[in-house]
C-alpha positions as CSV (number, residue, x, y, z in Angstrom):
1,X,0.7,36.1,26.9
2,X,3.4,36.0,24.7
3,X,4.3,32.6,25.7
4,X,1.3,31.4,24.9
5,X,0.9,32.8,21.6
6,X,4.5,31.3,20.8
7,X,3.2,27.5,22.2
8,X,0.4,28.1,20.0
9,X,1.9,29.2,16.6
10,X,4.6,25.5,17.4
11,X,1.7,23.7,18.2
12,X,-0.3,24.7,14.7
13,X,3.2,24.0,13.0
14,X,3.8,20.9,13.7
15,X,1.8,18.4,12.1
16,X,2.3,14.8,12.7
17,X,1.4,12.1,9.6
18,X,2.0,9.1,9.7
19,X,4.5,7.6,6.8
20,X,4.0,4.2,6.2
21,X,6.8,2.5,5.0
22,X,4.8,0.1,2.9
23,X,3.6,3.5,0.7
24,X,7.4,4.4,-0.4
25,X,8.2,0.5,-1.1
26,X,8.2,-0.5,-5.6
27,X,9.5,-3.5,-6.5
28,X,11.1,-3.8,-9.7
29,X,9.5,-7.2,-10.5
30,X,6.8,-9.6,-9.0
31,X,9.5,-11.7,-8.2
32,X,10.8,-9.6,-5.8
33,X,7.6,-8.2,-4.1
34,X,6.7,-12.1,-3.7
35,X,9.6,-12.4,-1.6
36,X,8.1,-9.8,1.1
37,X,3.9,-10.8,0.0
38,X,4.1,-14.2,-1.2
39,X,0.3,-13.9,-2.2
40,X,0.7,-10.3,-4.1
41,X,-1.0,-6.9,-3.1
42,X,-4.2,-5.6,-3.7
43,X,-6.7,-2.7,-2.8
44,X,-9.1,-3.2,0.2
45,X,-11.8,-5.1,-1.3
46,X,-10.2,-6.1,-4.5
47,X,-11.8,-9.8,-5.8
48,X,-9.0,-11.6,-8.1
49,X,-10.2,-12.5,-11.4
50,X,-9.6,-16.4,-12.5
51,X,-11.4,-19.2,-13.8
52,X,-10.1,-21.3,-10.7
53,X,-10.4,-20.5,-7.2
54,X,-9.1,-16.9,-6.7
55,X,-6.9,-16.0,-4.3
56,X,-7.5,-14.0,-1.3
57,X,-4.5,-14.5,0.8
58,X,-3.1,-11.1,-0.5
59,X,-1.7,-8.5,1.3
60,X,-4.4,-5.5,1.4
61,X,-2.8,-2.1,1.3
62,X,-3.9,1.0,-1.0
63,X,-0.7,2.5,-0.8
64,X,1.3,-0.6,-1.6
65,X,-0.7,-1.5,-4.3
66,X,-0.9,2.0,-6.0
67,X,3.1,1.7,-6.0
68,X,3.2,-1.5,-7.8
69,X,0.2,-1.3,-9.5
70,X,2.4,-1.8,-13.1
71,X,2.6,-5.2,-12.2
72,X,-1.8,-5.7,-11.7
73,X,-1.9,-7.4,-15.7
74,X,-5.8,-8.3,-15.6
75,X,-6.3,-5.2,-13.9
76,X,-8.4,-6.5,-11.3
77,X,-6.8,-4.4,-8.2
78,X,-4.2,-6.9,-6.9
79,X,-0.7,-7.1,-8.2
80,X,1.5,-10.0,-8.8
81,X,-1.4,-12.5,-7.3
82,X,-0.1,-16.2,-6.5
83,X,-1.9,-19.0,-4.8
């Protein structure tokens, strides 16, 4: 019994997330995050805004665009967007 309550209380402790190493990653400029996304980074679903043809060769990731989203300047959910 005891045993068992022990596995138990480990088992409820551990929690496994998964970390993403994308959500931890700012760039200081859109210069440098084009070196990793050439294209930029944008929310799922996120439509760029332009006259011309838009881009949508973008990398899609919430997390990465949350952290770079300083860098979205027509705030249309994709930063540093480059055809």
């Amino acid at each position: 019994m005891r045993h068992s309550v022990l596995a138990a209380a480990l088992a409820a402790a551990v929690v496994l997330v998964p970390v993403s190493a994308e959500a931890a990653t700012t760039y200081k400029n859109c210069t440098a995050l084009h070196k990793k996304y050439p294209h930029g980074v944008g929310m799922p679903g996120a439509k760029d805004k332009t006259s011309g043809t838009p881009v949508t060769s973008f990398k899609r990731s919430k997390a990465l665009y949350q952290a770079n989203k300083k860098s979205d300047r027509d705030k249309d959910k994709i930063a540093c967007e480059k055809k």
